[in-house]
C-alpha positions as CSV (number, residue, x, y, z in Angstrom):
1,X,0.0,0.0,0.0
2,X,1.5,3.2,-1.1
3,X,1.5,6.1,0.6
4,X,2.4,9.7,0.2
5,X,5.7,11.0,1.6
6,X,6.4,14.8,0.6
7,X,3.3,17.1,0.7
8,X,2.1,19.2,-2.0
9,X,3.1,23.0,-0.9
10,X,-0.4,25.2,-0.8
11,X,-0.4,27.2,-4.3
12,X,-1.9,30.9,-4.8
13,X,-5.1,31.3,-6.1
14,X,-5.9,31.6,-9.7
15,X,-5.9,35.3,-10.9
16,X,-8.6,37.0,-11.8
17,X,-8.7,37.7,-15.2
18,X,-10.3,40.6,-16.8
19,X,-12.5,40.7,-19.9
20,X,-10.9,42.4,-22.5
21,X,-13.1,45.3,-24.0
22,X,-14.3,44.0,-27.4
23,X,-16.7,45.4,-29.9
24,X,-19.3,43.3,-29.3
25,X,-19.5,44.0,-25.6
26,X,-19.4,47.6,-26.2
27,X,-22.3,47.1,-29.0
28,X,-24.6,45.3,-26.2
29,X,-23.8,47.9,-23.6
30,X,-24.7,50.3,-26.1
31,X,-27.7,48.8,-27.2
32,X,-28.7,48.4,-23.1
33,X,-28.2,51.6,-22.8
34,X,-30.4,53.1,-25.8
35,X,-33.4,50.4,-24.5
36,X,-32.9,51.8,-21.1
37,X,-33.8,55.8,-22.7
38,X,-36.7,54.7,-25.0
39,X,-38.1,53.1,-21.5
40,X,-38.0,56.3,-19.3
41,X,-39.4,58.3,-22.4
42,X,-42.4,56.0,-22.4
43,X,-43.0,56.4,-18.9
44,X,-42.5,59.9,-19.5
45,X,-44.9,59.9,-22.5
46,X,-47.7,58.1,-20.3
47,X,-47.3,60.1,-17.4
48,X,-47.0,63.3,-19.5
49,X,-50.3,62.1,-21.6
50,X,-52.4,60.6,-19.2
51,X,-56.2,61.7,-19.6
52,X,-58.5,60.8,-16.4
53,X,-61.8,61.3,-18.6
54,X,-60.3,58.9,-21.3
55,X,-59.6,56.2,-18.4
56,X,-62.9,56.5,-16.7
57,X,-64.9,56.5,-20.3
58,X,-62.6,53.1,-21.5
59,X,-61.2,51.6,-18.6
60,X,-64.3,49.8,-18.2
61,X,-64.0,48.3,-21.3
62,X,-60.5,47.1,-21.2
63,X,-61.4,45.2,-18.2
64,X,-64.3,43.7,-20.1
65,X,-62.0,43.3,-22.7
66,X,-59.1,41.8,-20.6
67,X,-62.1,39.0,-18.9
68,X,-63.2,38.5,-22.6
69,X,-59.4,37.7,-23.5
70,X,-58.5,35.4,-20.7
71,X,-61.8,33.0,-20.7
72,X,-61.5,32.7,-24.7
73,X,-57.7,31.3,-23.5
74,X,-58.4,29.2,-21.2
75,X,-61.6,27.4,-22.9
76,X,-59.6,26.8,-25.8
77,X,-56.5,25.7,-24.1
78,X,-58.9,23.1,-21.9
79,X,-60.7,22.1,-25.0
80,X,-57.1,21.9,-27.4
81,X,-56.1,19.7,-24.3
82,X,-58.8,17.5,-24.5
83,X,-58.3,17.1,-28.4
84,X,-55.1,16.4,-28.3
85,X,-54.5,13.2,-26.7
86,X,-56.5,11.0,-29.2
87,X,-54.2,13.2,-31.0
88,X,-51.1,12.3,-29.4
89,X,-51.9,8.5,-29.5
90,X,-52.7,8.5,-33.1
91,X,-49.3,10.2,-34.3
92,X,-47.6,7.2,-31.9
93,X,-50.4,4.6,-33.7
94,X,-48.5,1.7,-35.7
95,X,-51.7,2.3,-37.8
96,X,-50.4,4.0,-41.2
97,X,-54.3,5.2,-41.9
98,X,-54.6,6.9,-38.2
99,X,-51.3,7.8,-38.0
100,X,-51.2,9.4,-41.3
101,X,-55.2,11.1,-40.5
102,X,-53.4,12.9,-37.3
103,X,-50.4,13.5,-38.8
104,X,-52.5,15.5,-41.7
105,X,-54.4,17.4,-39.4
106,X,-51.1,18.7,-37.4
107,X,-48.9,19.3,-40.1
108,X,-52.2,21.3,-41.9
109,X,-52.7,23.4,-38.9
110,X,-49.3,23.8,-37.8
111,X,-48.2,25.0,-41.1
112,X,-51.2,27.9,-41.8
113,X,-51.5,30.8,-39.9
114,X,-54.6,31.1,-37.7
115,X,-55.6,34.2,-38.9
116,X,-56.2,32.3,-42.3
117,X,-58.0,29.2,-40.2
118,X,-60.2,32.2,-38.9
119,X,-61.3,33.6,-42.1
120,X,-61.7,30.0,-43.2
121,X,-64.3,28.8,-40.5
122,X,-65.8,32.5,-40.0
123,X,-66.4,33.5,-43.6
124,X,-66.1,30.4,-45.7
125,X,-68.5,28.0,-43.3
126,X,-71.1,30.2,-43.6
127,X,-71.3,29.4,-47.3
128,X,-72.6,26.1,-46.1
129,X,-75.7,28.0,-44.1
130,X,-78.6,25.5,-45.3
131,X,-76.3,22.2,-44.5
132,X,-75.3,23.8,-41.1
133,X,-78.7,24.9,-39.8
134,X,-80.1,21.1,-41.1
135,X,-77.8,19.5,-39.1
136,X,-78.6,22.0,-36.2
137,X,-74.8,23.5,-35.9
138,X,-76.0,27.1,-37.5
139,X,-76.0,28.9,-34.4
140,X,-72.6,28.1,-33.3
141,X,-71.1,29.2,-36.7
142,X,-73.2,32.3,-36.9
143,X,-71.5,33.7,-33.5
144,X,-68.2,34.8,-33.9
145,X,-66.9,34.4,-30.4
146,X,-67.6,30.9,-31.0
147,X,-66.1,30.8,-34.4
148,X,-62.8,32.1,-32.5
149,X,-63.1,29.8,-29.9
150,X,-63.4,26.9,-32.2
151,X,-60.1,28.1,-34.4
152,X,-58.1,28.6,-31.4
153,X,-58.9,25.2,-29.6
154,X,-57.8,23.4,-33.2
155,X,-55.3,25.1,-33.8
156,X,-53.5,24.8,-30.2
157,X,-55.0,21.0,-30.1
158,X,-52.4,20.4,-32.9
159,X,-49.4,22.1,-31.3
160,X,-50.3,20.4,-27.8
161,X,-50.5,17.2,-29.6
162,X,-46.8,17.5,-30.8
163,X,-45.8,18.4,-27.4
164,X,-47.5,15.2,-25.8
165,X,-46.2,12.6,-28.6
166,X,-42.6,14.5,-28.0
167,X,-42.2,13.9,-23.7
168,X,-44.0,10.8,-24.0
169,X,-41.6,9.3,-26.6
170,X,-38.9,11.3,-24.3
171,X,-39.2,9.0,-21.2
172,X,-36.7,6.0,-21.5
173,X,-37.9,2.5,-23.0
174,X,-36.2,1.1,-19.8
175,X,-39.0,2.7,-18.1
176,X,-41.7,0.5,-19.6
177,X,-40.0,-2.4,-19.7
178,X,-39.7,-2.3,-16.2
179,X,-43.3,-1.6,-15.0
180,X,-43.6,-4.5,-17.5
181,X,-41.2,-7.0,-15.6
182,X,-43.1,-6.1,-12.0
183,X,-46.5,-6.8,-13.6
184,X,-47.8,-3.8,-13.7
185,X,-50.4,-3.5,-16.2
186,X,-49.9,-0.7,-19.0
187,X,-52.3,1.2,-18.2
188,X,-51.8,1.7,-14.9
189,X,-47.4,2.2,-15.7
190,X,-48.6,4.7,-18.0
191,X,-50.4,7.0,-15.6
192,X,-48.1,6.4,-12.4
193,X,-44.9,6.0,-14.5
194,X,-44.6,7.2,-17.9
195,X,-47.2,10.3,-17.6
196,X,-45.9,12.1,-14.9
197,X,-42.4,12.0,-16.3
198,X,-43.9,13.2,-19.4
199,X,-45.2,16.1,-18.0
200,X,-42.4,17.5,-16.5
201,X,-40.8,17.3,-19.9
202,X,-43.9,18.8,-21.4
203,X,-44.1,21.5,-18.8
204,X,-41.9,24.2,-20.5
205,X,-43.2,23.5,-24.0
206,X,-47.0,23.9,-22.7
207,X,-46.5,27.1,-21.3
208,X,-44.6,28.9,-24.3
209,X,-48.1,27.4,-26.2
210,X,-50.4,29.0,-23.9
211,X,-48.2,32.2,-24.1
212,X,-48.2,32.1,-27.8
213,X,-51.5,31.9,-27.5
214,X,-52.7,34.6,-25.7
215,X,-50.5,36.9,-28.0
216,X,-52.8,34.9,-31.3
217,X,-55.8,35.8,-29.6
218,X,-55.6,39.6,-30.8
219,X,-56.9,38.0,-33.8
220,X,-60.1,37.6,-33.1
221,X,-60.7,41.4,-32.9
222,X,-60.7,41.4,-36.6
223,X,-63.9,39.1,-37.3
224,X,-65.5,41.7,-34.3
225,X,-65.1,40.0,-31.0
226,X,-64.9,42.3,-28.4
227,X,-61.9,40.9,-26.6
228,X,-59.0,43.4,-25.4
229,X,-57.3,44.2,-29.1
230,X,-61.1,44.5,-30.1
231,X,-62.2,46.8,-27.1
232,X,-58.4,48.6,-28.1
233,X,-59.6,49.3,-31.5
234,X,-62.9,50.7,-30.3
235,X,-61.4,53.1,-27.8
236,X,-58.9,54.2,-30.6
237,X,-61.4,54.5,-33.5
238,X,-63.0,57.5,-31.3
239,X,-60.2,59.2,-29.5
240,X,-57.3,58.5,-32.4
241,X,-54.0,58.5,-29.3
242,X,-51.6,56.1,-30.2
243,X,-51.9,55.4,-25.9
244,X,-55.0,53.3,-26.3
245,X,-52.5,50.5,-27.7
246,X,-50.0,51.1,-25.3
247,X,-52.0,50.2,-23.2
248,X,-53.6,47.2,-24.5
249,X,-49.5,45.9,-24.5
250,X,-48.9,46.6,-21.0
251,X,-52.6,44.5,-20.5
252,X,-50.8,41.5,-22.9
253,X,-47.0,42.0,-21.2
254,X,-49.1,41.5,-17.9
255,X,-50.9,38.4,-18.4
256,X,-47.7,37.2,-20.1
257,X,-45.4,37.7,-17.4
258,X,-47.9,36.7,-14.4
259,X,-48.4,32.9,-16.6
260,X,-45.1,32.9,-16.8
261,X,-44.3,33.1,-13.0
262,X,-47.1,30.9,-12.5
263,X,-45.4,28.3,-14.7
264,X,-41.8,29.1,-13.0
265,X,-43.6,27.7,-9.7
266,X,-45.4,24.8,-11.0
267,X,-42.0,23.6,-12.2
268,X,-40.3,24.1,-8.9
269,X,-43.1,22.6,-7.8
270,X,-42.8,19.5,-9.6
271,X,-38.9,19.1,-9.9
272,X,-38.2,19.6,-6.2
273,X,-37.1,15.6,-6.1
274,X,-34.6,16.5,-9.2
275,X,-33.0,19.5,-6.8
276,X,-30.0,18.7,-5.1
């Protein structure tokens, strides 16, 4: 058994070395600096333009707005959920026929903008006025907050599908194969075992979907919904300030940002085992 006989004399500490001043560091600082000024001008341009009568006379309607915005979200996130996990299983089916049907659908309504999905069940179903009101599903497609609803939930279903098929092929084959050895039955290792390691993959992707979504939703304004770009277009149409959509961002940057926190907890929340 060897052992040591001289003892390694204590060295100095590393130096600290400085970061040389390049071009591109002085181009972000730059660049920092210049956001930094167009910031306190804004605040400066709100505080400077603020109207109490135009607040009183709109707020209202913002608010209205804003509710309008967030339920139209959440229903068709809930109902895009739903969708998606026949969805999900089909794009995973051995099944060429099913597997090629879902993989139609996403790649269709990944690969279009909503904005033309919207025009396409707002104005082009009701071409089909006599088949729809035979089969009783007129006076869904007459509304058009039902219209949007309906082009956001298939729309998102076919992004959310993706992001289920993706984590669930994530989590390791080893993982099945040994539920499989203990007996467990599939179904039940799939919703203990495979599914909540799923999720946690699927966490992230979910949330930049629901985000991206709340931004789409502006496009319901345009096919009259009254949601908080439609109420924004109102309240500009009759006062003409620039502020009203201003406004309607810091409305959008807040939702954004308080989902985003939300989603920041729920994965602490969930990946507390994985902190060390």
């Amino acid at each position: 058994m060897s052992h040591a006989e001289v003892l390694i004399p204590p060295q100095p500490a590393p130096k600290h070395l400085e970061k040389p001043l390049t071009f591109a560091r002085v181009m972000g600082c730059l660049v920092v600096a210049l956001w930094i000024v167009l910031a306190i001008a804004l605040v400066g341009m709100i505080i400077k333009g603020w109207d109490v009568e135009k607040f009183t006379r709109y707020g209202p309607r913002y608010l209205h707005g804003l509710m309008t915005t967030i339920v139209l979200v959440a229903v068709s996130v809930a109902c895009g959920a739903i969708l998606s996990v026949p969805l999900a299983f089909a794009r995973m089916s051995k099944n060429k026929i099913i597997n090629g049907l879902a993989f139609c659908y996403v790649y269709v309504f990944r690969g279009t903008p909503l904005l033309a999905q919207l025009f396409l069940i707002y104005y082009g179903l009701g071409q089909f006025r006599p088949q729809l009101e035979a089969v009783g599903l007129w006076w869904f497609f007459r509304d058009a907050w039902y219209c949007g609803l309906f082009a956001m939930t298939i729309n998102t279903a076919a992004y959310q599908a993706e992001i289920l098929r993706g984590a669930i092929e994530s989590v390791p084959r080893g993982q099945h194969e040994a539920a499989s050895s203990l007996g467990i039955h599939k179904i039940i290792a799939f919703r203990k075992i495979v599914l909540p390691q799923a999720l946690i993959v699927a966490l992230r992707p979910y949330g930049n979907e629901i985000i991206l979504l709340i931004k789409g939703s502006a496009v319901v304004a345009i096919i009259t919904v009254l949601d908080l770009m439609g109420e924004t277009r109102y309240a500009f149409s009759r006062t003409f300030d620039y502020q009203t959509y201003l406004w309607a961002a810091i409305f959008y940057l807040a939702m954004v940002e308080s989902l985003r926190h939300l989603w920041n907890w729920i994965e602490r929340r969930l990946t507390r085992h994985l902190k060390r």
